[in-house]
C-alpha distance (Angstrom), angle and dihedral (degrees) to the residues before:
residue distance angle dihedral
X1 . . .
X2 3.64 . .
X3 3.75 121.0 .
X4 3.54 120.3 -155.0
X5 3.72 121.3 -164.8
X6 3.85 120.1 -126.8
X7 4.11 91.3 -142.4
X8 4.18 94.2 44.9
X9 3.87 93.9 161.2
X10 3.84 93.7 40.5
X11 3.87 90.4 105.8
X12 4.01 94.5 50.2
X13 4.23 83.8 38.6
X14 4.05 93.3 52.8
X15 3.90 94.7 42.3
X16 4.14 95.1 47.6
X17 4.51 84.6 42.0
X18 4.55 90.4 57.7
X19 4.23 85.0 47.8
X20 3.84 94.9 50.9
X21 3.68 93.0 36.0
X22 3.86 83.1 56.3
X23 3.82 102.2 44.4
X24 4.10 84.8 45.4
X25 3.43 99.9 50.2
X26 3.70 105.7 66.2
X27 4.79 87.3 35.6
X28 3.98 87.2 53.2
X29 3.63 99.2 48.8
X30 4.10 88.7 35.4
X31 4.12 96.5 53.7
X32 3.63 88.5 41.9
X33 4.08 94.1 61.9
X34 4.06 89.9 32.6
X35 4.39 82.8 51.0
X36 4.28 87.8 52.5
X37 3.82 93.1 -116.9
X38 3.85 133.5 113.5
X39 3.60 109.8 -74.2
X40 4.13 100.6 -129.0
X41 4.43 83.0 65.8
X42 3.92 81.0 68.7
X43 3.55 83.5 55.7
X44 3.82 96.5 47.6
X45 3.61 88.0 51.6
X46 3.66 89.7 53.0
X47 3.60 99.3 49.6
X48 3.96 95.5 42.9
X49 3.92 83.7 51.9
X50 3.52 88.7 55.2
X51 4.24 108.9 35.7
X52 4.03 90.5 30.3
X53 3.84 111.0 33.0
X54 3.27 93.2 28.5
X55 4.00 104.4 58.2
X56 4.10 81.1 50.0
X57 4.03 120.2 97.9
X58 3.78 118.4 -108.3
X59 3.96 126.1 80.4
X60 4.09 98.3 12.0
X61 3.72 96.3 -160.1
X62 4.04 107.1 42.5
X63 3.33 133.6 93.9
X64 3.95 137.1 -136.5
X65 3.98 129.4 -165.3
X66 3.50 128.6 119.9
X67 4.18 120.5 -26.0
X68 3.40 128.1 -152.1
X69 3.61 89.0 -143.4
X70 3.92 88.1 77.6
X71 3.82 93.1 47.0
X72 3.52 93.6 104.7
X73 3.36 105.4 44.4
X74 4.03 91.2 46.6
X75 3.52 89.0 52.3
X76 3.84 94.2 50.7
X77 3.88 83.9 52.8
X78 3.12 104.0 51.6
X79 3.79 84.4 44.8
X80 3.19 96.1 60.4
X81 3.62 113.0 26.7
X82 4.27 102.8 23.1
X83 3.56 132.8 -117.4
X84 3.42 96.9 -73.8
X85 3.71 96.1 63.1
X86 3.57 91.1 46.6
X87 4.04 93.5 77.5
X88 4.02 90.0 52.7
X89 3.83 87.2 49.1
X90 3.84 89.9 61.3
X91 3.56 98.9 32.1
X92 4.06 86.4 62.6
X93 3.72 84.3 45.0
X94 3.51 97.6 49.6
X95 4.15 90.9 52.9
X96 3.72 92.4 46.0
X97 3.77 87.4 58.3
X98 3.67 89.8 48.7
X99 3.57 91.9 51.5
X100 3.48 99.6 49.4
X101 3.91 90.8 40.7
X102 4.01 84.8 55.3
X103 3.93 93.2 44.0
X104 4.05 83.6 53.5
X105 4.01 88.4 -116.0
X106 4.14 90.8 138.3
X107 3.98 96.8 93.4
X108 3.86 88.9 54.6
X109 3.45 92.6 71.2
X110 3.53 93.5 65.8
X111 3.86 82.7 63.5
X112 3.90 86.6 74.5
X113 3.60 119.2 111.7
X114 3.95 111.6 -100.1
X115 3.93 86.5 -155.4
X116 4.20 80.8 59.6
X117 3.40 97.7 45.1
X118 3.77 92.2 44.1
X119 3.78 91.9 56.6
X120 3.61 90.0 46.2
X121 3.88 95.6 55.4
X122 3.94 81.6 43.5
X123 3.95 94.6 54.0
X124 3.87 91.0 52.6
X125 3.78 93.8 46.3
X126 3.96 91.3 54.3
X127 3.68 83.9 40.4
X128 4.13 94.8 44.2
X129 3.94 92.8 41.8
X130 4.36 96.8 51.6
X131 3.81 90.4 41.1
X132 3.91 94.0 47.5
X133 3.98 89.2 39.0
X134 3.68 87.7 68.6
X135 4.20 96.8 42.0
X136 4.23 79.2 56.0
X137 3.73 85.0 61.3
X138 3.55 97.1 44.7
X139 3.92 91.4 -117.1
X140 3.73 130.0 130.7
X141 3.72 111.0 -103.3
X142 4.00 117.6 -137.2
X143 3.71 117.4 -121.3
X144 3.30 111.9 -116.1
X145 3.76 120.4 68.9
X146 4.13 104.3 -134.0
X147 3.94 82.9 53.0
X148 3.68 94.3 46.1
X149 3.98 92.4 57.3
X150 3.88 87.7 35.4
X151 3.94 94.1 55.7
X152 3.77 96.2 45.3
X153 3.87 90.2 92.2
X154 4.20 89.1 48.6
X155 4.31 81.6 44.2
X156 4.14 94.1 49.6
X157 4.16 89.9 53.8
X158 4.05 91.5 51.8
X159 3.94 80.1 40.0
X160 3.65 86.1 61.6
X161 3.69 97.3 41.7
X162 4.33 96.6 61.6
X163 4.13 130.4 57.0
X164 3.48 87.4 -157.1
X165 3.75 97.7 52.1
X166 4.10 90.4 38.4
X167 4.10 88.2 55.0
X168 3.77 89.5 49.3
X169 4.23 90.0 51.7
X170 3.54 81.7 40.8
X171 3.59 92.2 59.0
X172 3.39 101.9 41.6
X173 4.06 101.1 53.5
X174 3.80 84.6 48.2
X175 4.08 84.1 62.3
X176 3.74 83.7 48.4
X177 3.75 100.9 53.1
X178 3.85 92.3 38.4
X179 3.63 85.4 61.7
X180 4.14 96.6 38.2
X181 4.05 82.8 58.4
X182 3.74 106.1 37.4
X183 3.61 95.0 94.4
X184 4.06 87.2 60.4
X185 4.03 92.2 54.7
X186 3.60 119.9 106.3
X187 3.76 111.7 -76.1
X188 4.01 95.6 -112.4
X189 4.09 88.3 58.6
X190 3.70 83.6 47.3
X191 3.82 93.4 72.8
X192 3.72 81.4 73.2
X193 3.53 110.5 94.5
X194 4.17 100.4 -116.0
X195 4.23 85.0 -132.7
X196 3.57 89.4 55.8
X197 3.47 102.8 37.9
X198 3.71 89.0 49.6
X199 3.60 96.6 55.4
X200 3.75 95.1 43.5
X201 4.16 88.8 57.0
X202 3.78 86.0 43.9
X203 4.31 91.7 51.9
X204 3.84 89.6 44.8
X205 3.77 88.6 45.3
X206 4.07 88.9 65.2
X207 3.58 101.0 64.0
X208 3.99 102.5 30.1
X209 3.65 92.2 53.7
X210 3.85 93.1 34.9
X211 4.23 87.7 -126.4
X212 3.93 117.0 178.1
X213 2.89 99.4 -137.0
X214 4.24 130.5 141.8
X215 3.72 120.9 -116.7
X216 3.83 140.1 -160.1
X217 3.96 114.9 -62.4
X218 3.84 119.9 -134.4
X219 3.53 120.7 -129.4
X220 3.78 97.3 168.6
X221 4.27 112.3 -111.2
X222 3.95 88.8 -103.8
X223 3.88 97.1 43.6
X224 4.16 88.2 50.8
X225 3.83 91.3 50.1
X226 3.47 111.2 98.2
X227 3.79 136.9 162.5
X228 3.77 125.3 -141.5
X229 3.51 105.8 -97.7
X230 4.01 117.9 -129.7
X231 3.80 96.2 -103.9
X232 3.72 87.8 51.2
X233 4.22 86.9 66.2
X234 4.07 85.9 66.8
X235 3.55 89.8 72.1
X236 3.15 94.1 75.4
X237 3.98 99.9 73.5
X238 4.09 78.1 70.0
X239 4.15 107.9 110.9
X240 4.09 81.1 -146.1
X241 3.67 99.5 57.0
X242 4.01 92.0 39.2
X243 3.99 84.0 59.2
X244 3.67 89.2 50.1
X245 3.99 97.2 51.8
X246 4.00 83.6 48.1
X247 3.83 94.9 52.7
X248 4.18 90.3 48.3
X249 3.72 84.5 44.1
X250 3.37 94.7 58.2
X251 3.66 119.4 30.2
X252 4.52 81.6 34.4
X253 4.46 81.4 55.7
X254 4.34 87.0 37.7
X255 3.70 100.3 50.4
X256 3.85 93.1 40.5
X257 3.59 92.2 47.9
X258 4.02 99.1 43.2
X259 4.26 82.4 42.1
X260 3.99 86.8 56.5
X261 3.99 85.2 49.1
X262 4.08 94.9 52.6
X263 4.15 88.2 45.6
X264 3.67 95.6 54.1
X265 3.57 83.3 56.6
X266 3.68 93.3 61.8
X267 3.67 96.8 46.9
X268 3.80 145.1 63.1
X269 4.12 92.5 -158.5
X270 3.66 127.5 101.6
X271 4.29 111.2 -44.0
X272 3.64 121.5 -114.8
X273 4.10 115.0 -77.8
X274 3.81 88.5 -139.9
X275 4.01 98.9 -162.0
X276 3.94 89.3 39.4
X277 3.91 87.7 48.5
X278 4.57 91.6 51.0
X279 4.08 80.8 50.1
X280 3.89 93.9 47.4
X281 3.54 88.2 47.0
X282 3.70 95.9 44.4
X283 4.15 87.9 50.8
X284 3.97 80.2 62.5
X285 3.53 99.8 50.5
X286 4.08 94.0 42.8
X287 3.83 84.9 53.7
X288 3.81 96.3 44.2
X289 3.70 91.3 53.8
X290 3.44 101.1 53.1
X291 3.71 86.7 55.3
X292 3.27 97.9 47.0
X293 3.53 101.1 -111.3
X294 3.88 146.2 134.5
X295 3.33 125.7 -76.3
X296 3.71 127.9 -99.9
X297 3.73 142.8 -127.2
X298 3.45 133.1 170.6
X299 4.13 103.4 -106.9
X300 3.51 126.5 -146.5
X301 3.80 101.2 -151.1
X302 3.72 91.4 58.4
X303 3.52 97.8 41.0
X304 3.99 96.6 49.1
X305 3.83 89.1 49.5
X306 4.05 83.4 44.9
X307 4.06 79.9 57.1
X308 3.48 95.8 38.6
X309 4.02 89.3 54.4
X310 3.74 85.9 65.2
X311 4.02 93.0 -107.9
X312 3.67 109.3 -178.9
X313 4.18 100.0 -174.5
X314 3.08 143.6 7.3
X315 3.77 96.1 -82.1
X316 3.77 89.1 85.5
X317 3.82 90.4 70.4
X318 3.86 99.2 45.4
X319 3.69 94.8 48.7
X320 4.06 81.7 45.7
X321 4.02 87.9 60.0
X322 4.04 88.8 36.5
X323 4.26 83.1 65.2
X324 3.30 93.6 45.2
X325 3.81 92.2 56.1
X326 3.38 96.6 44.2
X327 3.73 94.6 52.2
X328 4.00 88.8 48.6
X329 3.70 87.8 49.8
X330 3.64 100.0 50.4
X331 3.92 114.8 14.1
X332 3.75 104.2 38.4
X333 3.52 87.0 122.7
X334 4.05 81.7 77.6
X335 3.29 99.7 68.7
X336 3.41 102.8 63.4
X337 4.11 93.4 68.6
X338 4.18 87.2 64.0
X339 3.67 109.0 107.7
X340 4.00 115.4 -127.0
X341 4.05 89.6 -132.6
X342 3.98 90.0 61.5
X343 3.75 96.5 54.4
X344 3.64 87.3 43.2
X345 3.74 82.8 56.2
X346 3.68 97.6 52.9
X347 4.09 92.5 49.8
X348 3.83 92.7 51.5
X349 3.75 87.3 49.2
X350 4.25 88.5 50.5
X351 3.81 83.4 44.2
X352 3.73 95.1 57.7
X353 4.20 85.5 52.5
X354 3.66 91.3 50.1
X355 3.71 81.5 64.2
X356 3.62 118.6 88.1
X357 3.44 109.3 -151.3
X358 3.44 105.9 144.8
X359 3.84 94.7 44.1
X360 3.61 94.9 49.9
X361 4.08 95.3 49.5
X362 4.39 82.2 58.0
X363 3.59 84.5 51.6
X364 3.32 104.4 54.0
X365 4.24 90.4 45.5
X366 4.05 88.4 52.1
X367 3.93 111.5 18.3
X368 4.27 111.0 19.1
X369 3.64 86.5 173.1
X370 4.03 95.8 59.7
X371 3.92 84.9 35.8
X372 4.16 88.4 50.1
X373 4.24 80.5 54.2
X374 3.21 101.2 52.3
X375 3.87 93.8 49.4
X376 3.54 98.5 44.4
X377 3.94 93.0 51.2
X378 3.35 96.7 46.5
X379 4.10 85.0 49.4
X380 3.84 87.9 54.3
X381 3.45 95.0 56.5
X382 3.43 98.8 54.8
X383 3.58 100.2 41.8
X384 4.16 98.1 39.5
X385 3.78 111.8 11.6
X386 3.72 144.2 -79.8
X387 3.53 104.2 -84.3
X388 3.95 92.8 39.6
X389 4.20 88.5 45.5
X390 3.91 88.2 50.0
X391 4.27 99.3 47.6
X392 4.09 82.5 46.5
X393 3.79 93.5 56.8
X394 4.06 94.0 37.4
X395 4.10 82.1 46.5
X396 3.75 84.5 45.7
X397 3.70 98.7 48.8
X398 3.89 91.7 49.0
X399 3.34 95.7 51.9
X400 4.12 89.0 57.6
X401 3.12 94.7 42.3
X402 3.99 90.7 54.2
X403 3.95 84.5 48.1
X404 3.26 104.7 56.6
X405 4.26 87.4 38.1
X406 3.40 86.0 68.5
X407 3.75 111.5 72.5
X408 4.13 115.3 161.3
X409 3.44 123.4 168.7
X410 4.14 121.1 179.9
X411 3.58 113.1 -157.1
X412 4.23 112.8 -166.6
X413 3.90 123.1 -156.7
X414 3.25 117.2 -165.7
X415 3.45 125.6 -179.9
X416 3.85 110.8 -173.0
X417 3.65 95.6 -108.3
X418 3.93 135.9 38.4
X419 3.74 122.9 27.4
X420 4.29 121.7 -26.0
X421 3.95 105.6 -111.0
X422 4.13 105.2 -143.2
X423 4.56 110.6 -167.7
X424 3.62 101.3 -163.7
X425 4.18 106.4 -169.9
X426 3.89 134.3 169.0
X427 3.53 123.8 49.6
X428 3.89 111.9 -45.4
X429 4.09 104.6 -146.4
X430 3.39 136.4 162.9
X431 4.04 93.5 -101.7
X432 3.71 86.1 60.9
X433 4.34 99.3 42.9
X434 3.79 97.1 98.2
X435 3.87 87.1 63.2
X436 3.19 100.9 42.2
X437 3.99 102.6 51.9
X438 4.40 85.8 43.6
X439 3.95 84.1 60.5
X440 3.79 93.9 42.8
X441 3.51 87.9 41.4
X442 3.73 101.0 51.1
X443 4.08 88.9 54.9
X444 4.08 114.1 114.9
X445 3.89 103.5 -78.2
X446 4.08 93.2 -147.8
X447 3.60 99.0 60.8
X448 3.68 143.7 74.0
X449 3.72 115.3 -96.8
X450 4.30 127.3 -160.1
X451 3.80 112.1 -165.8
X452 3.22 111.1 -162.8
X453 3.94 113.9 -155.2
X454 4.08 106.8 179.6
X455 3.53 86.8 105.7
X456 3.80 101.2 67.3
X457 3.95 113.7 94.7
X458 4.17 88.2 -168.9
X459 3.72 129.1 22.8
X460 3.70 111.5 178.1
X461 3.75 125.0 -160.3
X462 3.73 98.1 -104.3
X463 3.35 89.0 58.5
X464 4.19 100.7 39.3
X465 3.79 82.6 53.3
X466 4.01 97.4 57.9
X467 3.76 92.7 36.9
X468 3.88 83.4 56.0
X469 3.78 94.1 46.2
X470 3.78 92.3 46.0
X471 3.70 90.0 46.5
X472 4.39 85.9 57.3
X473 3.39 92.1 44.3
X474 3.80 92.3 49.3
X475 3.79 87.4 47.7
X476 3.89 90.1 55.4
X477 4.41 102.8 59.6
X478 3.64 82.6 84.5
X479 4.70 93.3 -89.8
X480 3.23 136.6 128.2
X481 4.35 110.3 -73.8
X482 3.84 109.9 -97.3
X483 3.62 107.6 -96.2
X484 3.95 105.8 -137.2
X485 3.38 121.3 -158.0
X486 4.14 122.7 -168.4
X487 3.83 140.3 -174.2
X488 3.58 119.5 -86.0
């Protein structure tokens, strides 16, 4: 007789949960410090990611913790408005991602331009890499992030100027080219995770070489865990912080989302449930802000190696977020012997990834205008701010998209004698007026003209209104009135 086991993937589903539990690990604790708040919250995002989020339906197979591609932002929260704010600015996230998960808004975010979303990831990995360049060093970085890539020259001479600081770089671009040439190791070291195996090196480093270097304070997982208090809820009448909860809302809802995309491409299970995925994700948040913590996204380094594992359910990821609370809850004295410059290492090697290089160089050969996009959000970011950088590129994108919408083309016949017959066809716009009235305009002025408009698919006003006023003004030199002719 044939027994068949009630858990028949549990053996695939426990092997993929140790690797993400190892790649997430060292990336939870690492944008936690790089975020400026205690390192066990990167932990409580990780673990509500796994046991909350990840027992919800959606995308069975990825996983959600703490991104670096909120770093920035978080850190310019908690800048500006403290840690205690920072749970009531993703608790409102969290419930506007329910909301728009239960008002089946999820699928419209795949309607987002890729070229925007591109030059947002870029933004935050220029923004990520000069910030964390500096916490490598062991200097403070300044706030803003045009004056954080502007000061790095001023931050390499005091660089040069201090052993302890030049250990610390030292340090931290070691953690950078351990993890550049991991892939090239023996395929035995390999089964490493390179972000853990890179920090381990870069702990061990500390004491054999005697480096002074600082290392991650312990808070404890229950004395980091704090709730918003009440007063902290008024904030939110502030126009600044209501910004703030709309730029977590959506590039948090955009990065899940286009994550969920990339991991269905890895898989032949069950596709992503889009609207079911915002609400999962939105659980998360809601959960994460009453506690205090980070905010989550679905990540696609962790879920890919959750794939790569051999995961077959969702199981993989809860038992992922099970280790992660059971190494909080009973070896937190262990992260206090991992040196500041190796995190900083890690996050300047996520940075680089954020950065699409590659991507943008095909875009620029085949589509300048979605290349031109990408650059100039990304650009915005640094020099203004996230949510400013991301409204210029979606403002950006819009504007293209209207542009190249709006495709009129006038063809004249003219046949020596009798009136000029003008076909205008397309879709007669605004964008495309100045073109259209210098072709009208260059027609003979002493003769009578028909314009024939069937061909248009879209006449706005703006452009009804000239072709009227041209028509009068036509009618005036002393011809024959423009004969118009429309559509049915």
């Amino acid at each position: 007789m044939k027994v068949t086991s009630k858990f028949p993937n549990l053996r695939q589903d426990f092997a993929a949960s140790m690797v993400v539990f190892l790649v997430a690990l060292p990336l939870c604790v690492g944008v936690a410090v790089a975020s400026g708040v205690p390192a066990e919250l990167g932990l409580v995002t990780g673990i509500v990611g796994g046991i909350v989020t990840g027992v919800m339906r959606g995308s069975s197979l990825q996983v959600s913790g703490p991104a670096a591609g909120l770093t920035v932002l978080v850190f310019e929260a908690v800048r500006e408005y403290g840690v205690a704010v920072l749970g009531v600015v993703v608790l409102a996230t969290g419930l506007l991602q329910l909301l728009m998960g239960a008002l089946k808004l999820g699928r419209y975010f795949r309607a987002i331009s890729v070229a925007v979303v591109e030059g947002m990831l870029a933004g935050i990995g220029l923004v990520l890499i000069a910030g964390q360049l500096y916490s490598m060093a062991g200097l403070k970085a300044p706030a803003s992030g045009l004056d954080k890539l502007t000061g790095l020259p001023g931050a390499l001479v005091d660089v040069a100027a201090s052993t302890e600081a030049l250990a610390s770089l030292g340090l931290g671009v070691g953690t950078v080219v351990v993890l550049v040439l991991w892939r090239r190791l023996p395929r035995r070291v390999r089964t490493v995770p390179a972000a853990l195996g890179a920090v381990v090196l870069a702990t061990l480093a500390v004491p054999a070489f005697g480096l002074p270097v600082a290392t991650v304070e312990v808070r404890g997982l229950l004395g980091s865990v704090q709730p918003p208090p009440l007063d902290a809820f008024g904030e939110l009448a502030s126009v600044g912080l209501l910004g703030t909860v709309l730029a977590f809302t959506l590039i948090a809802s955009a990065e899940s989302l286009f994550s969920a995309a990339a991991v269905d491409r890895l898989h032949d299970g069950p596709r992503t449930q889009y609207d079911r995925e915002l609400m999962a994700q939105g659980a998360g948040n809601t959960v994460c802000g009453l506690l205090g913590a980070l905010p989550m996204t679905a990540v696609i380094v962790r879920s890919a190696a959750n794939v790569q594992a051999g995961a077959r359910t969702k199981a993989s990821r809860v038992l992922h977020g099970v280790w992660l609370l059971l190494f909080a809850a009973l070896l937190p004295a262990a992260l206090g012997v991992i040196p500041l410059p190796g995190l900083a290492g890690i996050l300047v090697h996520a940075g680089g990834k954020l950065i699409p290089l590659r991507e943008t160089a095909s875009l620029w050969r085949e589509h300048r205008g979605e290349a031109l996009i990408v650059v100039v959000t990304a650009v915005s970011i640094v020099a203004v701010s996230m949510f400013e950088g991301v409204l210029i590129g979606l403002a950006l994108a819009v504007a293209k998209t209207a542009w190249d919408a709006s495709h009129v083309r006038l063809e004249v016949v003219d046949k020596g004698a009798g009136p000029v017959q003008a076909y205008l066809s397309g879709n007669a716009t605004f964008l495309r007026l100045p073109k259209i009235l210098d072709s009208l305009e260059a027609l003979p002025q002493d003769r009578p003209i028909e314009l024939d408009l069937s061909g248009l698919h879209h006449l706005d006003h703006a452009c009804r209104t000239a072709l009227e006023n041209w028509s009068a003004r036509h009618s005036t030199a002393g011809t024959t009135p423009v004969k118009v002719t429309t559509g049915a």
